[in-house]
Backbone bond lengths (Angstrom), bond angles and torsions (degrees), N, CA, C in turn:
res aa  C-N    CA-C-N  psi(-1)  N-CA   C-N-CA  omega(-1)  CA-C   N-CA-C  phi
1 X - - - 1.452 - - 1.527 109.61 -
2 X 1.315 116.11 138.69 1.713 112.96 -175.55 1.116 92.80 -83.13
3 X 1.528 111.18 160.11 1.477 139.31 -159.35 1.659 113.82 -93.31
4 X 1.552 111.93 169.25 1.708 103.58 -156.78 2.038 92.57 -69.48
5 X 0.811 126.14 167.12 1.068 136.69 150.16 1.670 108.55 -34.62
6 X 1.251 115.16 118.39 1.684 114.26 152.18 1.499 128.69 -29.22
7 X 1.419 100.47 -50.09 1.430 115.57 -172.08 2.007 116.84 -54.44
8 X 1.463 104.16 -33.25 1.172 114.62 -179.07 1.305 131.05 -34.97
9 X 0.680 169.45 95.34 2.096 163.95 -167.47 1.564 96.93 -78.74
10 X 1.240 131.56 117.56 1.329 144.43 173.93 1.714 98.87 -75.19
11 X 1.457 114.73 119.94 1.208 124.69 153.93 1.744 131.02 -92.77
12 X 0.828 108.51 154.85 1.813 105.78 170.28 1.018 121.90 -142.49
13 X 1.690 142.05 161.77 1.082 131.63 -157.66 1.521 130.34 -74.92
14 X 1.259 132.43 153.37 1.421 119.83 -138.99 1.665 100.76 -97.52
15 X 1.696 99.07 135.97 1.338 108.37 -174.40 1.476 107.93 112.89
16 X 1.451 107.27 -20.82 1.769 108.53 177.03 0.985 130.03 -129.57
17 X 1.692 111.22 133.47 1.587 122.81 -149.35 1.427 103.13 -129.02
18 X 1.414 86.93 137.01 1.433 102.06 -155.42 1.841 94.17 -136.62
19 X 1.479 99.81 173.08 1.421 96.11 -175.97 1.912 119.25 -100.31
20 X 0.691 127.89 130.13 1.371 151.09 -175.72 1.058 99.89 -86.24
21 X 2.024 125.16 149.82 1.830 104.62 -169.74 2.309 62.99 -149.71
22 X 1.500 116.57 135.19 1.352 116.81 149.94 1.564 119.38 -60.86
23 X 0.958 135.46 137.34 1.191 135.54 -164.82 2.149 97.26 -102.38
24 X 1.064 122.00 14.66 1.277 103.43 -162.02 2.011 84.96 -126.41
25 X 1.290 104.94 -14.81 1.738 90.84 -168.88 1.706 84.67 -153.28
26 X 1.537 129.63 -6.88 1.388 112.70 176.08 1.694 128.93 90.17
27 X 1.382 109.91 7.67 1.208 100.97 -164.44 1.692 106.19 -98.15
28 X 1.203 130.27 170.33 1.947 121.18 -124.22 1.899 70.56 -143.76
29 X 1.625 110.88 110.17 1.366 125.04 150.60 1.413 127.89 -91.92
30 X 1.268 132.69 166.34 1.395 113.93 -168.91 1.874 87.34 -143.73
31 X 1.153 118.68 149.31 1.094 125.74 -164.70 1.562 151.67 141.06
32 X 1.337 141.49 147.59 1.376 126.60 -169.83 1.604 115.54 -45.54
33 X 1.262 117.52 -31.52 1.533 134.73 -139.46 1.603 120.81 -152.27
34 X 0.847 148.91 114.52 1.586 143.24 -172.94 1.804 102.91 -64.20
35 X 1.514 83.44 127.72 2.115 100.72 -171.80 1.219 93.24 -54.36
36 X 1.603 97.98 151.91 1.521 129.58 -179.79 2.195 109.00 -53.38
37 X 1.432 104.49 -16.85 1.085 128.32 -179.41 1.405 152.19 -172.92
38 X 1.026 153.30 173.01 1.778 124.20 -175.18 1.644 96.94 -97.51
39 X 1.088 120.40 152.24 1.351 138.66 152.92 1.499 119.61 -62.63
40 X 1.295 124.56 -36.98 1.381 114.61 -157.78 1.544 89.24 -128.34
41 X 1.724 146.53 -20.62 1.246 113.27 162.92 1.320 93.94 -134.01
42 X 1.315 124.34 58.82 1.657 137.78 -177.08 1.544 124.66 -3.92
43 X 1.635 109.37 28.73 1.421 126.78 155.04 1.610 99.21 -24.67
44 X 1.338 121.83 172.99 1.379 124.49 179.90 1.381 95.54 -113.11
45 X 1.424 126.39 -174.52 1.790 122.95 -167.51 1.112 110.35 -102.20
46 X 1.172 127.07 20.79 1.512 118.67 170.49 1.852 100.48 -102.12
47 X 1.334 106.47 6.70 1.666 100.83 -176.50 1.951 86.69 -111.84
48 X 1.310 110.40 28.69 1.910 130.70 147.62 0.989 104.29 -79.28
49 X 1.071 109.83 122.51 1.776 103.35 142.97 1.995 109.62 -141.60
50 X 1.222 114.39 161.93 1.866 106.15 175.23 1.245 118.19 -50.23
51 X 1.397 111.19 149.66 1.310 116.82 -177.32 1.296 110.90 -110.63
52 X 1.786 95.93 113.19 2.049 95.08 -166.35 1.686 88.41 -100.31
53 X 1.353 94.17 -173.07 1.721 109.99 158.39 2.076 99.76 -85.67
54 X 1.483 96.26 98.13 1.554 96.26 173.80 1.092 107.14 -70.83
55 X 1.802 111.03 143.23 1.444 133.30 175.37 1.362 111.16 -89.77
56 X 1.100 122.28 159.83 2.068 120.17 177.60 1.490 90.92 -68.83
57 X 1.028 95.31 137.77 1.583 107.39 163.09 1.591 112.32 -51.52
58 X 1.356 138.11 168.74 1.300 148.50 -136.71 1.501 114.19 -175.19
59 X 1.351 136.47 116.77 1.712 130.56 148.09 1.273 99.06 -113.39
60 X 2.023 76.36 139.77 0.751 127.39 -147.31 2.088 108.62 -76.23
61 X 1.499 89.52 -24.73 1.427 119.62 -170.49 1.156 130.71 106.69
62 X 1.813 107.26 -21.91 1.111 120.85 -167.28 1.832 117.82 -69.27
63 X 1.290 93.53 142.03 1.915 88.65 -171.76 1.644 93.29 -85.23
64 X 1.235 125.59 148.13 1.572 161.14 -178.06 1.513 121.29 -133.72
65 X 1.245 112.62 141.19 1.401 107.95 175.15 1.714 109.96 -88.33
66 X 1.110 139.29 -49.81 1.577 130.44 -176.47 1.387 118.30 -100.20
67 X 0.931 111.60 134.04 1.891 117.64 167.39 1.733 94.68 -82.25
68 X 0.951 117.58 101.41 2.136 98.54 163.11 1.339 107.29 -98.13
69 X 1.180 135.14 122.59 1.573 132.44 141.05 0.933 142.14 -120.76
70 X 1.492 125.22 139.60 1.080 163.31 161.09 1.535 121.17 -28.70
71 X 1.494 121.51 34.69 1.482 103.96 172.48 1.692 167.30 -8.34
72 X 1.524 79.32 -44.64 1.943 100.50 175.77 1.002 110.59 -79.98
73 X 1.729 93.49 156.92 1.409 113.30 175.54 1.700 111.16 -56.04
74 X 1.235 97.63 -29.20 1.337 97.62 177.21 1.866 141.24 -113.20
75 X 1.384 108.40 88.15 1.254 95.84 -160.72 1.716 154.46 -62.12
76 X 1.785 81.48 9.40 1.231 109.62 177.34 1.962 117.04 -114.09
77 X 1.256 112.90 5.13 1.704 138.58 -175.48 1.852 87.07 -83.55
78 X 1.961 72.90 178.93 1.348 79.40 -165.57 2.019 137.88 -74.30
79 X 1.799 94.47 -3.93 0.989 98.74 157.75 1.507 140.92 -93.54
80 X 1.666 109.14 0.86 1.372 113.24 144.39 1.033 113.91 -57.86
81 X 1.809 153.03 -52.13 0.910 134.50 -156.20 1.379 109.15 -89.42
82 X 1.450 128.68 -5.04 1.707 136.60 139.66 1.925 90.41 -32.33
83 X 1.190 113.28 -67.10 1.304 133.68 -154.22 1.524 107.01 -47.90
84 X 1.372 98.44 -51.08 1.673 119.15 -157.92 1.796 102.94 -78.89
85 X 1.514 89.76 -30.04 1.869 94.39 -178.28 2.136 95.12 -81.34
86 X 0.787 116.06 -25.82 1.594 109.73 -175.15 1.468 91.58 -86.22
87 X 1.179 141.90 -37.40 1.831 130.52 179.08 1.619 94.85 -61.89
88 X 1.366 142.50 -30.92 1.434 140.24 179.05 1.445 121.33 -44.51
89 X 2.098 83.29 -55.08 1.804 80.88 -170.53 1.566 95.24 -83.94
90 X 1.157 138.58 -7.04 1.784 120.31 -178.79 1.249 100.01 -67.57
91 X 1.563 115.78 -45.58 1.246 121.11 -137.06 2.281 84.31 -73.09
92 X 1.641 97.93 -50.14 1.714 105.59 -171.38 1.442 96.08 -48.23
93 X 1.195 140.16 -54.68 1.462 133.96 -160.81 1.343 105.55 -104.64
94 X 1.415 130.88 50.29 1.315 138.42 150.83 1.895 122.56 37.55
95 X 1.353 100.08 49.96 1.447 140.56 -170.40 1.769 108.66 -102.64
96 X 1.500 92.20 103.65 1.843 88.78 -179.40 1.597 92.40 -78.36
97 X 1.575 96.10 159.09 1.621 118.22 -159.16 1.658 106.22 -168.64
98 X 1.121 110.69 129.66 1.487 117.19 157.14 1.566 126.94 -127.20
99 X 1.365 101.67 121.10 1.195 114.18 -167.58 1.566 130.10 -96.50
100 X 1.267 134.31 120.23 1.631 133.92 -143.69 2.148 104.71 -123.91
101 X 0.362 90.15 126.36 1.664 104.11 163.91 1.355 111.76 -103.17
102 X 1.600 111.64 90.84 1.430 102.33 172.99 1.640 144.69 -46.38
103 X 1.799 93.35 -40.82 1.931 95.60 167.59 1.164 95.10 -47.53
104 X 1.274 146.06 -72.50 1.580 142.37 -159.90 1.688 121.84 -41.88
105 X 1.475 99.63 0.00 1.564 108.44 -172.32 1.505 109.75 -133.67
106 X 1.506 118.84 146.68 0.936 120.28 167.01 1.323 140.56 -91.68
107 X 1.435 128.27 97.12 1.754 115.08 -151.07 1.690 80.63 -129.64
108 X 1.821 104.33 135.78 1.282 111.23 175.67 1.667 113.35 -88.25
109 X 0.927 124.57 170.28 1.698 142.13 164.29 1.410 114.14 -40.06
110 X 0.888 141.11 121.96 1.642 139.91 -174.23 0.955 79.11 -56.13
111 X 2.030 110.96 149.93 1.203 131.21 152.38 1.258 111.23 -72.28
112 X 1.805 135.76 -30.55 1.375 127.31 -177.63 2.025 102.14 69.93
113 X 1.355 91.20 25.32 1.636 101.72 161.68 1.730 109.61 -31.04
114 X 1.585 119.02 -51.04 0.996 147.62 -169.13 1.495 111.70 -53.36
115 X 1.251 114.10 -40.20 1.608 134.64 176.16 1.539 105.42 -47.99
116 X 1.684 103.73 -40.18 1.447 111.13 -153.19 1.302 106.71 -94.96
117 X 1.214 119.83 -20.42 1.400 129.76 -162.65 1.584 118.75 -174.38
118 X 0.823 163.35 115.95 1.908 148.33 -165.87 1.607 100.84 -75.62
119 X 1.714 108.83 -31.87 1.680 111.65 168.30 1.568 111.86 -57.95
120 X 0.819 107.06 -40.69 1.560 117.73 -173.31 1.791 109.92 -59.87
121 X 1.263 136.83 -41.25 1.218 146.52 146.52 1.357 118.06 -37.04
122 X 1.275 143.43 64.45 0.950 133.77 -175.52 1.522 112.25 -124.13
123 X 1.356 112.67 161.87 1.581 111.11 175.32 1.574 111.48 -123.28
124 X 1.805 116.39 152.32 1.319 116.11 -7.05 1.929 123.56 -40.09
125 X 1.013 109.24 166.59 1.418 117.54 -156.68 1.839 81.42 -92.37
126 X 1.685 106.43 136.25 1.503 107.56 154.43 1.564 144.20 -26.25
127 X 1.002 79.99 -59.39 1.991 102.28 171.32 1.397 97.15 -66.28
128 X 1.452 119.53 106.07 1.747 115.55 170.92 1.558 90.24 -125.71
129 X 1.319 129.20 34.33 1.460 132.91 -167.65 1.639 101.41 -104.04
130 X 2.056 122.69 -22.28 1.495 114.52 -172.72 1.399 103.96 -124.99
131 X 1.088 117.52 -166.93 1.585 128.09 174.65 1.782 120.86 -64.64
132 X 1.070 108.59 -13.13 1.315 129.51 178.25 1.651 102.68 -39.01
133 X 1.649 100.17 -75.13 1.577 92.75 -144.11 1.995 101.23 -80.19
134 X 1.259 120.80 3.61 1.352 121.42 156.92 1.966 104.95 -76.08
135 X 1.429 131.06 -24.35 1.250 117.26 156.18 1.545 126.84 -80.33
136 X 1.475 117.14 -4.85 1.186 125.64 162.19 1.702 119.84 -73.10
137 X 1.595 113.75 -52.27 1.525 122.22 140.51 1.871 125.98 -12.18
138 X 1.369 85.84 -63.70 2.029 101.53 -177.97 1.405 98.88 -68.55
139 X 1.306 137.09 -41.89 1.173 130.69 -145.22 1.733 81.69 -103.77
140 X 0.758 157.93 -15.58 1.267 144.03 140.14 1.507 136.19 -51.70
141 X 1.563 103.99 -34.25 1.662 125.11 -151.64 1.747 83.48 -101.35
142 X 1.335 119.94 -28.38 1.483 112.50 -166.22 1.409 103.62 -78.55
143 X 1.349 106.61 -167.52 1.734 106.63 -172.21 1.840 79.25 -141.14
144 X 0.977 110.45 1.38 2.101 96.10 171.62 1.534 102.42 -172.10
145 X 1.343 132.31 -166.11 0.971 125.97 -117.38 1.494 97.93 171.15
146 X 1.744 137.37 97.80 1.192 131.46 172.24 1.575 109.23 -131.31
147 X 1.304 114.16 96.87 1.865 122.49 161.61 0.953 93.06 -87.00
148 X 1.704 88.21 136.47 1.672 105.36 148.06 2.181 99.07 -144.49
149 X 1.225 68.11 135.94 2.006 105.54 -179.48 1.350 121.98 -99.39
150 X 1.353 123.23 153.37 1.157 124.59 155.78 1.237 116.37 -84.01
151 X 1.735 125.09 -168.33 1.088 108.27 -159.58 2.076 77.71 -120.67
152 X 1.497 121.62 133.30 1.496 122.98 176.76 1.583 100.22 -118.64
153 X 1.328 107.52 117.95 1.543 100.16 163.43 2.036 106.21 60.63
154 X 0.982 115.01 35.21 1.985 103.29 -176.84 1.353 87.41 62.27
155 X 1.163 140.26 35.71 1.683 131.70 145.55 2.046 126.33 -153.54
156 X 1.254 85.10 -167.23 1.560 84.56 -169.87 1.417 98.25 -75.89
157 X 1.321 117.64 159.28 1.417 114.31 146.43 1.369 149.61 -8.54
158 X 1.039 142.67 144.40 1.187 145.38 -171.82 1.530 100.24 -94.94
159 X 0.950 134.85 -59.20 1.394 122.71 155.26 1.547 135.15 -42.66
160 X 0.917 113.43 -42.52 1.532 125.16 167.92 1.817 105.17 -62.41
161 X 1.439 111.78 -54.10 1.377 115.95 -178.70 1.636 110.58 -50.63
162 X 1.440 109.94 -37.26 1.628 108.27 -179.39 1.349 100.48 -81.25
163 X 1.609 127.56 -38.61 1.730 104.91 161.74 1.372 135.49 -40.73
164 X 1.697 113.19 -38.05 1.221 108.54 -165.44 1.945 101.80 -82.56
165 X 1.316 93.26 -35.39 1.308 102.14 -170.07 1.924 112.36 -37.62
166 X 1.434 99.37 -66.92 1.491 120.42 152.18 1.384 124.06 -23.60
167 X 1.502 111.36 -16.15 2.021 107.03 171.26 1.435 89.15 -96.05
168 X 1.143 158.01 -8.22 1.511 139.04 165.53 1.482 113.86 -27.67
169 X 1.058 111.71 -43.70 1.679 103.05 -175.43 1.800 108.53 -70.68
170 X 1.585 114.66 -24.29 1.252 93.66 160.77 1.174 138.93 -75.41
171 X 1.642 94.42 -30.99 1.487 100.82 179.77 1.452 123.93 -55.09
172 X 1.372 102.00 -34.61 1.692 121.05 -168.64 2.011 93.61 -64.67
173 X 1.027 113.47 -41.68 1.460 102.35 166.33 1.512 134.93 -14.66
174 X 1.297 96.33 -34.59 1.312 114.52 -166.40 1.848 116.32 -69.09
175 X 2.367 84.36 -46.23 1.280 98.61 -166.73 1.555 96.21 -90.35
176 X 1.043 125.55 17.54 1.384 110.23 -165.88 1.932 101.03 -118.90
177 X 1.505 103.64 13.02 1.478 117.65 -171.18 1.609 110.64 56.59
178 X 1.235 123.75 50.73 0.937 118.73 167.10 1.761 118.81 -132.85
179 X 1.642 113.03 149.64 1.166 106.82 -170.23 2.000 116.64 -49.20
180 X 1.085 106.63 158.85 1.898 112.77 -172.03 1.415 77.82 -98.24
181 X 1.266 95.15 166.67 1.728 135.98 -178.66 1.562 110.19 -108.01
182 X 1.488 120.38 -20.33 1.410 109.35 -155.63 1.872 96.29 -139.83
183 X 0.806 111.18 -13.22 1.318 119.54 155.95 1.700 113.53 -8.52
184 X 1.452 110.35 135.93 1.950 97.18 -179.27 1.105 105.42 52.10
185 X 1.400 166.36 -24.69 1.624 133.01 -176.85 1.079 100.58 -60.58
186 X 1.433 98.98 -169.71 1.450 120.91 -160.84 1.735 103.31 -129.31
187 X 1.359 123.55 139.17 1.366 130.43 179.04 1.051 116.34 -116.62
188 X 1.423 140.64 138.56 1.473 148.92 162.69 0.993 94.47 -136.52
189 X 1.873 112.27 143.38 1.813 144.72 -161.79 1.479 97.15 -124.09
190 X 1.529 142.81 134.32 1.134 139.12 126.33 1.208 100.63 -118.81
191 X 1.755 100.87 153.29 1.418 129.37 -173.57 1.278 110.38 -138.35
192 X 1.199 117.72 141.50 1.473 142.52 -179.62 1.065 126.96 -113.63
193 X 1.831 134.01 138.71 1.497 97.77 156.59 1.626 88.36 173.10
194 X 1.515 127.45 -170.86 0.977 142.98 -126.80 1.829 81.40 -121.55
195 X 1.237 115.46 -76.01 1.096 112.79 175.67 1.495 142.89 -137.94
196 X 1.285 148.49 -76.12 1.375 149.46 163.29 1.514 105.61 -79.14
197 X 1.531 120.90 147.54 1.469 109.84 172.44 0.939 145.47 147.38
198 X 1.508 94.90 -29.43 1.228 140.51 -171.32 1.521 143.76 -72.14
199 X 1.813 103.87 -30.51 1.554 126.82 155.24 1.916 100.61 -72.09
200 X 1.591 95.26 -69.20 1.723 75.43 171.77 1.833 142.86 -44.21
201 X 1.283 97.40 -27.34 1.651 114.12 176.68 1.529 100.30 -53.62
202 X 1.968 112.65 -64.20 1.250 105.28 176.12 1.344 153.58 -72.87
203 X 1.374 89.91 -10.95 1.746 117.02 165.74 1.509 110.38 -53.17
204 X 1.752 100.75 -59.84 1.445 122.93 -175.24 2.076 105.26 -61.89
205 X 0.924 105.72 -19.42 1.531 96.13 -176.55 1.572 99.21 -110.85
206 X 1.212 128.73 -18.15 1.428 129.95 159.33 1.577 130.48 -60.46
207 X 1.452 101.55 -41.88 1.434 108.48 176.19 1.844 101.16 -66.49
208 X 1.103 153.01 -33.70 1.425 160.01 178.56 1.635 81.53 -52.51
209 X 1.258 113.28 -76.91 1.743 125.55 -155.78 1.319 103.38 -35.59
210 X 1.592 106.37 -51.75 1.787 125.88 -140.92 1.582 89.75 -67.36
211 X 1.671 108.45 -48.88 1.697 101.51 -171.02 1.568 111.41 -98.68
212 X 1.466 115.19 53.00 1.173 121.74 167.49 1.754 101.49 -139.00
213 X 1.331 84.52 14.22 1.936 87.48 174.13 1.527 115.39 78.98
214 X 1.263 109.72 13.07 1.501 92.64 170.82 1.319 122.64 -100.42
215 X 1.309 113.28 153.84 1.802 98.44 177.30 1.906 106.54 -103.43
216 X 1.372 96.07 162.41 1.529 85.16 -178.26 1.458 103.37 -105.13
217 X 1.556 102.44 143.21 1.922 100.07 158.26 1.035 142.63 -15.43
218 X 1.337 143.98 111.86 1.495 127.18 168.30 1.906 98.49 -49.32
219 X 1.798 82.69 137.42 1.413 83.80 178.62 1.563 128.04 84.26
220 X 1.401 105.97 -11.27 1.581 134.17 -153.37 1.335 105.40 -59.86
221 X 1.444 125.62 -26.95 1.346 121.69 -169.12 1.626 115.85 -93.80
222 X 1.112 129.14 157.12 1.677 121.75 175.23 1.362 104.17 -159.88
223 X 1.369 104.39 133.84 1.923 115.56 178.81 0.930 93.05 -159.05
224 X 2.021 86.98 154.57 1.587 110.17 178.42 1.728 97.20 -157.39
225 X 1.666 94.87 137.58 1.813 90.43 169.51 1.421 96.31 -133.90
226 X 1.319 131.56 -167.00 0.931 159.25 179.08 1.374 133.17 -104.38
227 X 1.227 110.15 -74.20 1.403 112.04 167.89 1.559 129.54 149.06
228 X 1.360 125.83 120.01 1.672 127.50 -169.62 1.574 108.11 -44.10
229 X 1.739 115.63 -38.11 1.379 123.82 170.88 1.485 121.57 -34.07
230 X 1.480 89.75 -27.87 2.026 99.92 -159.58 1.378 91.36 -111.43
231 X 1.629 93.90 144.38 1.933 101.32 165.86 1.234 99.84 -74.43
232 X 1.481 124.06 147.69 1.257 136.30 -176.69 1.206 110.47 -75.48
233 X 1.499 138.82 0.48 1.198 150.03 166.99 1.827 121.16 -61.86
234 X 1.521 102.86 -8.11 1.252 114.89 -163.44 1.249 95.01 -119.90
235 X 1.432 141.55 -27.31 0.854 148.66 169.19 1.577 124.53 -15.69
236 X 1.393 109.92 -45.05 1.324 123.93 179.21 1.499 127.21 -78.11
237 X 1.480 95.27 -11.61 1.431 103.67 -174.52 1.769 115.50 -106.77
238 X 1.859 90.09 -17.07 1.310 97.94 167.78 1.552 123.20 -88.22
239 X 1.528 111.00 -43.61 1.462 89.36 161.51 1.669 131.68 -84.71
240 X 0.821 117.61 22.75 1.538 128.03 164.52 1.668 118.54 -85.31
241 X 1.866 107.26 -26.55 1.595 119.11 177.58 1.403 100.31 -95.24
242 X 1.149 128.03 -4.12 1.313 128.89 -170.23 1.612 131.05 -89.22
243 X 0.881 117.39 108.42 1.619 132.50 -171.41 1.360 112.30 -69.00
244 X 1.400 115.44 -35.06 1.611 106.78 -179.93 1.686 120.21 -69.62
245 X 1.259 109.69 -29.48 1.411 126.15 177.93 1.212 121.88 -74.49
246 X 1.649 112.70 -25.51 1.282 123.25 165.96 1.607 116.56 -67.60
247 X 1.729 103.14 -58.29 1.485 107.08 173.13 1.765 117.37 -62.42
248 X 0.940 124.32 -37.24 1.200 136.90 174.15 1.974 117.67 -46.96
249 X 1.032 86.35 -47.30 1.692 111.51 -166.43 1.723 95.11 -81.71
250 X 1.266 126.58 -89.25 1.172 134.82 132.79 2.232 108.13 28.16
251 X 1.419 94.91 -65.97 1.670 95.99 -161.44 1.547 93.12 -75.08
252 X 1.802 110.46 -50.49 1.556 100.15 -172.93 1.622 126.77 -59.29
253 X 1.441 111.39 -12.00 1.429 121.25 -177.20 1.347 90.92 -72.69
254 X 1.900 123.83 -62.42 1.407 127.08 -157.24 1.701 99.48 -70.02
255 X 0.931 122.76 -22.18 1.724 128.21 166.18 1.585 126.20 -57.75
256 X 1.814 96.83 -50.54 1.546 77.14 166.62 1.570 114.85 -98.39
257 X 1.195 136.36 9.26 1.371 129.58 138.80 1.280 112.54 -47.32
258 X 1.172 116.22 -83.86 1.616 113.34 -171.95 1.948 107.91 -29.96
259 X 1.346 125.10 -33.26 0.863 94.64 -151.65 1.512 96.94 -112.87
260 X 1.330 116.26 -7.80 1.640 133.22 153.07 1.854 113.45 -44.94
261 X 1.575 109.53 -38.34 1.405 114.48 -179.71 1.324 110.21 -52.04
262 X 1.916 110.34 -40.67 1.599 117.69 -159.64 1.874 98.54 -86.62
263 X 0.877 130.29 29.97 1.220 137.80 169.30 1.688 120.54 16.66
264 X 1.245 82.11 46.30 1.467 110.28 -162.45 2.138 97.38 -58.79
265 X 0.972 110.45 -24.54 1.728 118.69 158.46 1.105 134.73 -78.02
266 X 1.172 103.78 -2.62 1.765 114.52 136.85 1.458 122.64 -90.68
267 X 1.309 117.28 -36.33 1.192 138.60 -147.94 1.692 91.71 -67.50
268 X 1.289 106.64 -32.74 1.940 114.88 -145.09 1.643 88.42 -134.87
269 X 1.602 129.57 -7.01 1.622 80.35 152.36 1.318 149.52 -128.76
270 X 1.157 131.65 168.43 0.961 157.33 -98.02 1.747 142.10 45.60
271 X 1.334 88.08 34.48 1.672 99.05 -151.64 1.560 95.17 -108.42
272 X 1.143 97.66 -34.21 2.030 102.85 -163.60 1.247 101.64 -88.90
273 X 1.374 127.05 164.90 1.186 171.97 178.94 1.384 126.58 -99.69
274 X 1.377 120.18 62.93 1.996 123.47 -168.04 1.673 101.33 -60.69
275 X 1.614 81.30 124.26 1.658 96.17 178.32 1.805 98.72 -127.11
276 X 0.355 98.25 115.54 2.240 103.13 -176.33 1.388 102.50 -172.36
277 X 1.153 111.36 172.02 1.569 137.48 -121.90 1.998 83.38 -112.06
């Protein structure tokens, strides 16, 4: 089932204060209500949410058609609402989907098993200690595959980068003569961001896809920034009035549907030839 909206403000019952944790830098509020804002990386309060004893993440088993995720540090910024406009068209064309906010998860640093040995890389992936190898699960169990990132430095995320990093053990499948997991899906890229960066962002999160066997959408990619001219403070108000990002965002979702229908991952495997790095 896709997840509540980012946007939401978590309430609790009145008179009881409880602790609140920012999800973008971690810092631990205590209170009826999540603060009007963070103190230490002045996220706004909907990037609150309660602070439980988190469980490892879990699949469920269940097969789904889309992986969507959520890259940014922030899961309520402006590339959640990349996010929130691609949960539209699944949700309009009756498309199972599960949708993830990475800050909300805990995925460690590749070990680089691979360094030590290429045997040593193997899947399931070593590390069964974070949320990881239940997104290794999805990314198998799904039939496609939609990131969308901000734009860090002319690249993706730093969070997202330790996601992708973390499919090595599938990829290594390949070299290790063994059947792939991800073979034929389907990929769609949105990108976000403030300013320049943005073709490279998706290149950089495409090349991961390309040698894990997926193909991307015609059309598959979609970005939009704003501009160095503008304080990035406005940012939110501009892509929220903005029509191109809507239509844009919008086509690559209905793109890799359309092309998820032709089951083109049946169609092709055993057919291809793994060539990757």
């Amino acid at each position: 089932m896709p997840q509540t909206k980012p946007e939401k403000i978590h309430l609790v019952e009145p008179g009881q204060n409880i602790p609140w944790r920012c999800h973008v830098c971690g810092f631990i509020f205590t209170g009826k209500e999540a603060p009007k804002g963070c103190p230490v990386c002045h996220s706004p309060s909907h990037e609150f949410i309660p602070e439980k004893d988190r469980a490892q993440l879990a699949y469920d088993g269940k097969k789904f058609d889309v992986l969507l995720i959520n890259g940014s540090a922030h899961r309520g910024g402006n590339t959640g609402y990349m996010a929130d406009l691609a949960e539209d068209v699944l949700r309009e064309q009756g498309v199972s989907y599960r949708r993830f906010n990475l800050n909300e998860h805990s995925i460690d640093y590749c070990w680089c098993c691979y360094g030590v040995r290429a045997e040593s890389c193997s899947y399931p992936c070593r590390n069964k200690n974070d949320d990881m190898p239940a997104f290794h699960e999805m990314l198998a169990a799904s039939k496609a595959v939609i990131v969308a990132s901000p734009i860090n430095w002319n690249s993706m995320s730093a969070r997202l980068k330790v996601f992708l990093d973390r499919t090595t053990c599938m990829e290594n499948l390949f070299h290790l003569n063994k059947p792939g997991l991800t073979t034929g899906k389907i990929a769609g890229i949105l990108v976000c961001g403030h300013e320049d960066g943005a073709i490279k962002t998706a290149m950089d999160i495409w090349l991961n896809f390309q040698q894990l066997g997926y193909v991307l959408a015609p059309f598959g990619i979609a970005f939009r920034t704003h501009g160095s001219e503008f304080n990035s403070n406005t940012d939110r108000e501009f892509f929220r009035n903005d029509a191109l990002i809507v239509r844009h965002t919008r086509g690559v979702v209905s793109n890799v549907i359309e092309l998820m229908k032709l089951d083109i991952e049946s169609a092709l495997k055993g057919k291809l030839v793994p060539v990757c790095e």
